[in-house]
Structure formats: structure tokens, C-alpha cells
N, C-alpha and C positions, 0 to 999 in steps of 0.2 A: 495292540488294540486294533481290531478289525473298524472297518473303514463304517460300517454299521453304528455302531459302538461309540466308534468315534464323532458320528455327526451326535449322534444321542447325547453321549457329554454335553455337548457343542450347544443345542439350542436348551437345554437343564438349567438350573440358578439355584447353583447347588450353594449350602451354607452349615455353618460350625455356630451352636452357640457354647463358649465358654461364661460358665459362671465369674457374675462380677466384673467381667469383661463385656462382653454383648455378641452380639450377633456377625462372624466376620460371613461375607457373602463373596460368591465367585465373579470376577469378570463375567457377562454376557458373553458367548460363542466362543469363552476358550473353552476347550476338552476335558482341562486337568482334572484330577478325582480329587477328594476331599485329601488324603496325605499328600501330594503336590502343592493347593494349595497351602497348606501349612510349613511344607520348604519352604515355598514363597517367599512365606513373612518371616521365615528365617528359624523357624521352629528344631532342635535337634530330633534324629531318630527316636530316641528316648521319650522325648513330650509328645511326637505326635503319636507314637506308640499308646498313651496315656490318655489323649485327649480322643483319639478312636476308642479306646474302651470305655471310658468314661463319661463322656459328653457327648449331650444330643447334636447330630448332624443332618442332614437331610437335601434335600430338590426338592423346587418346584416346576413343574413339568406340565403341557395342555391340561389345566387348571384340578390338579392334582401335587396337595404338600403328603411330600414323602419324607417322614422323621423315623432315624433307627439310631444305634449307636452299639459298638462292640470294634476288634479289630479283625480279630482272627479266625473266624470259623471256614470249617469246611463246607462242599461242595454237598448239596442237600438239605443243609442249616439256614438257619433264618438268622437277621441282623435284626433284634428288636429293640425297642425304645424300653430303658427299665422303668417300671414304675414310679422311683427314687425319683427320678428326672422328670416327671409330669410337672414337678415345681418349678422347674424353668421354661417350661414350653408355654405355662400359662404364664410365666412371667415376662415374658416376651410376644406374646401370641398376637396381641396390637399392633405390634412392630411386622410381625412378620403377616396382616393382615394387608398392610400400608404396602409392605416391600411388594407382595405379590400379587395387590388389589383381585381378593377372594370376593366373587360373588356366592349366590345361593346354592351354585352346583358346584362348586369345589369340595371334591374329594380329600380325605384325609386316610391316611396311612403309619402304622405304627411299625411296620419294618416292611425288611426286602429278604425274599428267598433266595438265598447263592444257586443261583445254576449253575452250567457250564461256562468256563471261560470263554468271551468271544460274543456271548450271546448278553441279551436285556432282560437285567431277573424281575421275576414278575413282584408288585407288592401285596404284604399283606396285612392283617386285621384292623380293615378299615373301621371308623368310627365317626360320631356326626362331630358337625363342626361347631357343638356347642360343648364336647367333648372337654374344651379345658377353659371355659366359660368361667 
């Protein structure tokens, strides 16, 4: 990871919600991506393979929530939130109001575009933030 990249991690508040379980949230200013965190907690290759495709994950980033979820696409592709899963974003959405004290200009985002390794993928289809009201 470029030293770019790396600070970008760094100041992120990146999080995992698994269903039934809640909301796990990143340390402030460490780097790690969302599969690190889930080492972490001691997750095998296996689940967290599972819980990247399955379950919504996201950042919160200069007052922009960024939610996607998928593991493996290629370089061009987008990581988007599936519809299925809108059931826990509102299920949670108070919670992650609280976490990230969203005011009136907070951006919301339903995925991220994979660019280039190295580089900050841009997000995309954004939505208002009465979205899962």
C-alpha cells in the first residue's frame, strides 16, 4: 500500500455490519482494510471471504458514509451495496448516525469503483440521506 493510501486508511472509520451481530467498527488512524480487520477479531479466511460478499461494509470519511459489499471484482468494476441488504443499513442507520454524528451535508454512497491498485477509488451512486429512513 502506497504511503497515499495508507494515510487515507488512516484517517477512514471504516466498519462491518454483520447481521444479528451489529455494527464492528475500525480503530481511529489505524490503516487496516476491512479483511484485516476481521483477522483481528480472529475471523478465518473462509468467513471473512463470506462476510466481504455478503454483508454491508463501509467508511466514514470528510462527512461522506460510504456502504458496498462484495469480495472479489476486478479492476473497472464497482463494489455495490445489494438491495437484499438495505434491510440492515436501515436497521442500523441510527446507530451509524450516532457513530459518525451526520449532519445535513453528509453524503451517502452505495459503492466504490475499483481503480488501479495504489490509487483512492472514487464512490459511487450516491443517494439522500432519507434514503433508508
Amino acid at each position: 500500500m502506497n504511503q497515499t493510501v495508507e494515510e487515507y486508511h488512516a484517517k477512514r472509520r471504516p466498519f462491518i455490519i454483520i447481521p444479528q451481530v451489529g455494527i464492528i467498527i475500525g480503530e481511529l488512524g489505524q490503516p487496516y482494510s476491512h479483511r484485516e480487520i476481521l483477522k483481528h477479531i480472529g475471523c478465518s479466511d473462509e468467513q471473512i471471504s463470506y462476510i466481504l460478499e455478503n454483508y454491508p461494509r463501509g467508511y466514514f470519511l470528510n462527512n461522506k458514509l460510504v456502504i458496498y459489499q462484495s469480495d472479489d471484482i476486478k479492476e473497472g468494476e464497482s463494489w455495490l451495496l445489494k438491495e437484499e441488504n438495505y434491510v440492515y443499513i436501515k436497521k442500523y442507520y441510527a446507530d451509524l448516525q450516532k457513530l459518525f454524528h451526520f449532519d445535513e451535508k453528509t453524503q451517502i454512497f452505495l459503492g466504490v469503483y475499483r481503480g488501479k491498485e495504489g490509487e483512492i477509488w472514487p464512490t459511487v451512486k450516491e443517494v439522500s440521506q432519507n434514503f433508508f429512513s
